[in-house]
N, C-alpha and C positions, 0 to 999 in steps of 0.2 A: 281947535279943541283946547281948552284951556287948562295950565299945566296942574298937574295933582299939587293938592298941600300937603307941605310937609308934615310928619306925624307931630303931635305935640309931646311937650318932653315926658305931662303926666304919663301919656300913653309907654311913652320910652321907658320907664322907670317901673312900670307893671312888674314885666320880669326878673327886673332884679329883684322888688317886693317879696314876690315869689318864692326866691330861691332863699331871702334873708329868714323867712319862716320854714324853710323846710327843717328837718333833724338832722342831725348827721348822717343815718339810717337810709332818710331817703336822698341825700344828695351821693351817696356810693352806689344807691340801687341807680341811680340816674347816671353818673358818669359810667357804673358798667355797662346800663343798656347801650351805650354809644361804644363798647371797644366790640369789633364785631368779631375776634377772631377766638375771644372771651366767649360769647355766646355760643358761636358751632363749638366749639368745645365741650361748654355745660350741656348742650343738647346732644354731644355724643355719649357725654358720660352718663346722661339720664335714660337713653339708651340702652347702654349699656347694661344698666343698674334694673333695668326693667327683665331685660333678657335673663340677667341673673337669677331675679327671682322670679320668673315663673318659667324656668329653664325647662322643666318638664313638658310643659306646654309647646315652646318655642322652637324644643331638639325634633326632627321630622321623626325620628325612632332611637328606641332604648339607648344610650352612650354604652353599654354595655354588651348589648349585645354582639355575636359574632356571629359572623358566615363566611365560611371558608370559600363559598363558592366567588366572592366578590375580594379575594386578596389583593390589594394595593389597585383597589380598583380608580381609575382617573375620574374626573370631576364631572359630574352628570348637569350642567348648568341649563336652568328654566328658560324656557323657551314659548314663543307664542306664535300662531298662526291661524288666519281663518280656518284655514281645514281642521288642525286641528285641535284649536285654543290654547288653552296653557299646559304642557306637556314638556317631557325630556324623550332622549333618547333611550331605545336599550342598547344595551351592550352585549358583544358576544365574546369568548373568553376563548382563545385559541392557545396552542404552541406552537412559539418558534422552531420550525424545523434545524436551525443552527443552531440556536443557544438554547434551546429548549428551556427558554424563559416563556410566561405567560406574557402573552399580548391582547389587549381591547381592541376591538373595535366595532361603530353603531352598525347596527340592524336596519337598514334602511326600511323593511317592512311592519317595524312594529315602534308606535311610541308607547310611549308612558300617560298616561290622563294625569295630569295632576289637581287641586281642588284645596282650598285654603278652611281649616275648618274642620277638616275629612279625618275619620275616624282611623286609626293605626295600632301599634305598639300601646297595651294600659299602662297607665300609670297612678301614681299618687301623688298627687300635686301637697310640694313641703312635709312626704310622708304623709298625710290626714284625709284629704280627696280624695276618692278613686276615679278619674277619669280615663276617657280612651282618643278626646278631641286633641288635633294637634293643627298647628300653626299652618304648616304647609305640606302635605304630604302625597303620596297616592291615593287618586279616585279611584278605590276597590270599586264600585258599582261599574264605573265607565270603563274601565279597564275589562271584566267579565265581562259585557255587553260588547265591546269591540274586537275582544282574542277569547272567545269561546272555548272554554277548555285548557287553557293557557293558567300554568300557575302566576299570582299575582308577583312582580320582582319586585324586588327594593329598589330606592334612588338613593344615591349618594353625591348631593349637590358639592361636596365640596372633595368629594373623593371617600377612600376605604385606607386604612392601613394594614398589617400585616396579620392582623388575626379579621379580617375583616369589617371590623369595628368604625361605624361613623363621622369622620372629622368632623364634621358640620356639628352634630349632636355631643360631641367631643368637646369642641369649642365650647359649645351654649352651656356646657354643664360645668364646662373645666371655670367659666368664671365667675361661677357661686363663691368657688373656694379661692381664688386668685385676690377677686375683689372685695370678698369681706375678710380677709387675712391682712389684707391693707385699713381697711375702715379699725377693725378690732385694735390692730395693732397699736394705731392713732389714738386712739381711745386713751390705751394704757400709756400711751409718752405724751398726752396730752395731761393725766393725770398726773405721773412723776414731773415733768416740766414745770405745769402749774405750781404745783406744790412747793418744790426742792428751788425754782428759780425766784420762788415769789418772800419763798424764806433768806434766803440767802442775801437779794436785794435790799428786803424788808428789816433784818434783822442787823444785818453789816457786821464789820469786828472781826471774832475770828473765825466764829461759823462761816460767815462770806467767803475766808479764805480759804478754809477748811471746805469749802464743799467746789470752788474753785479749781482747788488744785485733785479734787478726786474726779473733776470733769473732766478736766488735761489728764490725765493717767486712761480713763476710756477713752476721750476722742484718741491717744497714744497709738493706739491697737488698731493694727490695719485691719477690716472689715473680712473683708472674706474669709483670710485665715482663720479668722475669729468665728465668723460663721460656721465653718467648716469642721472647727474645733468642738462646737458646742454641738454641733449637728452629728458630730461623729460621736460623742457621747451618750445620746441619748439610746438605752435598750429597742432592740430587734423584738422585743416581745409586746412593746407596746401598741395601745391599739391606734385606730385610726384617729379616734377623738382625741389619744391624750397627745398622739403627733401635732394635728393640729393647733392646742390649744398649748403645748411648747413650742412649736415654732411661731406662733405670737407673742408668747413672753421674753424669747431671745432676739426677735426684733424690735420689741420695745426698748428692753434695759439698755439696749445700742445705741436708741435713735433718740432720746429725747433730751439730749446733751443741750442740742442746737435750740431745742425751744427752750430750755431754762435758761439759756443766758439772752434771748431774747425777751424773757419775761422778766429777767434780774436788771437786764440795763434801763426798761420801764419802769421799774417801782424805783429804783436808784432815781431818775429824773422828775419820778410824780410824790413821791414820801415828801418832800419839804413844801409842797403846794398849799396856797392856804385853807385848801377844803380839805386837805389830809389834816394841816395843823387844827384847823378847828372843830375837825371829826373826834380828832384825841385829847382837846381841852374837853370837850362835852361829855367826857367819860367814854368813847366808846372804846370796846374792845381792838385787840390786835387785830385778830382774825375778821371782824367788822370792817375795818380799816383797810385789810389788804383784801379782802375778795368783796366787800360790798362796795368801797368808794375806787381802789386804784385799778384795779383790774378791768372794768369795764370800761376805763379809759383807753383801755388799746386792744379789744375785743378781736377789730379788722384786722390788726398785724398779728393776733394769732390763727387766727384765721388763714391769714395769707402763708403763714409759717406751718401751719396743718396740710394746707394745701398742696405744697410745694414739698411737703415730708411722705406723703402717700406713694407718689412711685417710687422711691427708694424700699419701702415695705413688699411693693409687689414685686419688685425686682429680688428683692434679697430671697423670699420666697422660690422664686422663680431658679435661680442661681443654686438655691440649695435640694431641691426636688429636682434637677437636672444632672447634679449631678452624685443624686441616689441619699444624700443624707437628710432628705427632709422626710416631703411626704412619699406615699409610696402605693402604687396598686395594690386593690381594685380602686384606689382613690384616683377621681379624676380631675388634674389643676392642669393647666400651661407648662409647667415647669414638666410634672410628669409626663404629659406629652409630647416634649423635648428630646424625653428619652430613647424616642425610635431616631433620632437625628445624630446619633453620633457616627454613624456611618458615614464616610462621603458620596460610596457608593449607592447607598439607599437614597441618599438625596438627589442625586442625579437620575434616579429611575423613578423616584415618585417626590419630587419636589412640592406636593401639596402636603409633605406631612410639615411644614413649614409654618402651615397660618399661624399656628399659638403665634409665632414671632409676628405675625400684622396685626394681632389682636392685642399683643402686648407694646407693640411702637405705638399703636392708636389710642392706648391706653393713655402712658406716660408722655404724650406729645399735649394730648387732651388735658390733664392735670399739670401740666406744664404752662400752656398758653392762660388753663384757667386762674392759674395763681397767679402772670404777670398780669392779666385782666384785674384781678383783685387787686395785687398788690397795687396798682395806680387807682381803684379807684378807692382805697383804705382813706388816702387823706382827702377827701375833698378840698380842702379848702388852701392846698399849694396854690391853688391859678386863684 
């Protein structure tokens, strides 16, 4: 058999051809698709961000609701079998003869039908809907057809807390508020950053200095106290919305320190370029100047610097609803769900009031890998 030819060099040369026309754009979209720990990341957060919003949908019942008859009830996890397909267990709710604490334990004679789809708990999907379809819940039909006479139970996939209240549905609702307190926040230290670092590089002299050294006096102030300070000021009588939409503006004014001066060391290196000088011979303006020509020069490193600023948002959040100065019931976040956690004893007896903390490490691990993904693949063109 006679040996293969080698490829020719035109053929060799294809590729780099290829890559010499791409954008900048698309050679970042290309070296991310290759970081992989980048991608399960973005697919967790989009995830995420799905559940968020259509958490009505996705909670198996009301976040709200209570039933005393299921107190700190344990974790009722999905299960399948021929006999009898997708189902959980019931639970039956005893006392300890000694500690005359409440104990669970399954009903070997009864499951649960479960059914994805199945009507539950109404709702209003984003307030404006009214529906009654949920994600995954109990099959009412199958359940009366197989326990006659038998009222329908709840399931609590992920367990009950102390007023009986949902984890699972807890979760799914709590990171409406967790995760757009993070996005909002960005928003507004995206905006300050832009601005105050784009001037300050843009403009030099004394302003530069002058906005420099009032950066150093915030970064100064250790964070939590500060949180905790501003969080303790805020009135008892305010409502839920203006809590909210305070504890976004006090994590902003904090956090966009780090991006002005990543946005000031940019325009400081790209203002004497000679598409900036010749943008400003041709008449144009300042403000032309700095946000039409120089700023879309380093779009990805703010980007990457967005990215890598979100979980300190959700955290600081988190931090300050945990411990009572943020937000506050009936509101439901992570942090307020926290608040059953300060016992050590209740954690040892019901250790599933715990998730917010796995929903909140899978959070900031996820916007963590996905910002080193971005950040390498920001420059193309180091390799």
């Amino acid at each position: 058999m006679p040996p293969a030819a080698p490829a020719s060099p035109a053929a060799a040369t294809k590729p780099r051809k290829a890559l010499a026309q791409m954008s900048q754009w698309q050679l970042i979209r290309r070296r991310f698709a290759r970081h992989r720990l980048g991608r399960i990341a973005l697919d967790i957060l989009v995830c995420f961000y799905a559940l968020a919003l259509l958490a009505e949908f996705f909670a198996p019942q009301d976040p709200l609701r209570r039933d005393l008859d299921y107190i700190f009830c344990p974790p009722q996890p999905p299960r399948f079998s021929w006999e009898h397909g997708l189902h959980s267990r019931a639970l039956l709710r005893e006392t300890d003869p000694v500690t005359l604490r409440q104990v669970y334990r399954e009903d070997p004679e009864r499951t649960i039908p479960l059914a994805f789809f199945t009507r539950g708990d109404p709702y209003r999907l984003w307030g404006l809907i009214p529906a009654e379809r949920h994600f995954l819940g109990v099959d009412r039909a199958a359940f009366a057809a197989r326990h006659p006479g038998l009222p329908v139970p709840t399931v609590h996939f992920l367990g009950a807390d102390k007023y009986g209240r949902d984890i699972l549905a807890r979760v799914i609702a709590g990171s409406r508020i967790s995760l757009s307190i993070g996005l909002l926040s960005i928003l507004v230290t995206l905006t300050l950053g832009i601005l105050i670092g784009g001037v300050s590089g843009y403009v030099g002299g004394g302003l530069d200095n002058f906005i420099q050294r009032s950066m150093e006096i915030v970064n100064s102030f250790p964070r939590l106290p500060l949180w905790l300070a501003l969080g303790a000021i805020m009135p008892r009588e305010w409502s839920a919305m203006a809590v909210y939409f305070a504890i976004t503006i006090v994590l902003s004014l904090l956090g966009w320190t780090q991006l002005a001066r990543v946005v000031r060391g940019k325009i400081l290196s790209l203002r004497e370029e000679d598409y900036a000088v010749a943008a400003r011979l041709l008449g144009a303006s300042h403000a032309r100047i700095l946000f039409r020509h120089l700023l879309p020069g380093f779009t990805s490193h703010i980007i990457v610097v967005v990215t890598l600023s979100i979980p300190g948002m959700i955290l600081g959040e988190t931090a300050l609803s945990f411990l009572g100065l943020g937000l506050r019931a009936p509101i439901v976040s992570w942090g307020v769900m926290l608040q059953d956690c300060m016992s050590v004893q209740i954690i040892a007896s019901a250790p599933w009031l715990l998730t917010p903390v796995l929903a909140i490490i899978l959070t900031v691990m996820s916007f963590n890998f996905l910002g080193d993904a971005l950040r390498d693949a920001a420059d193309p063109y180091e390799r």
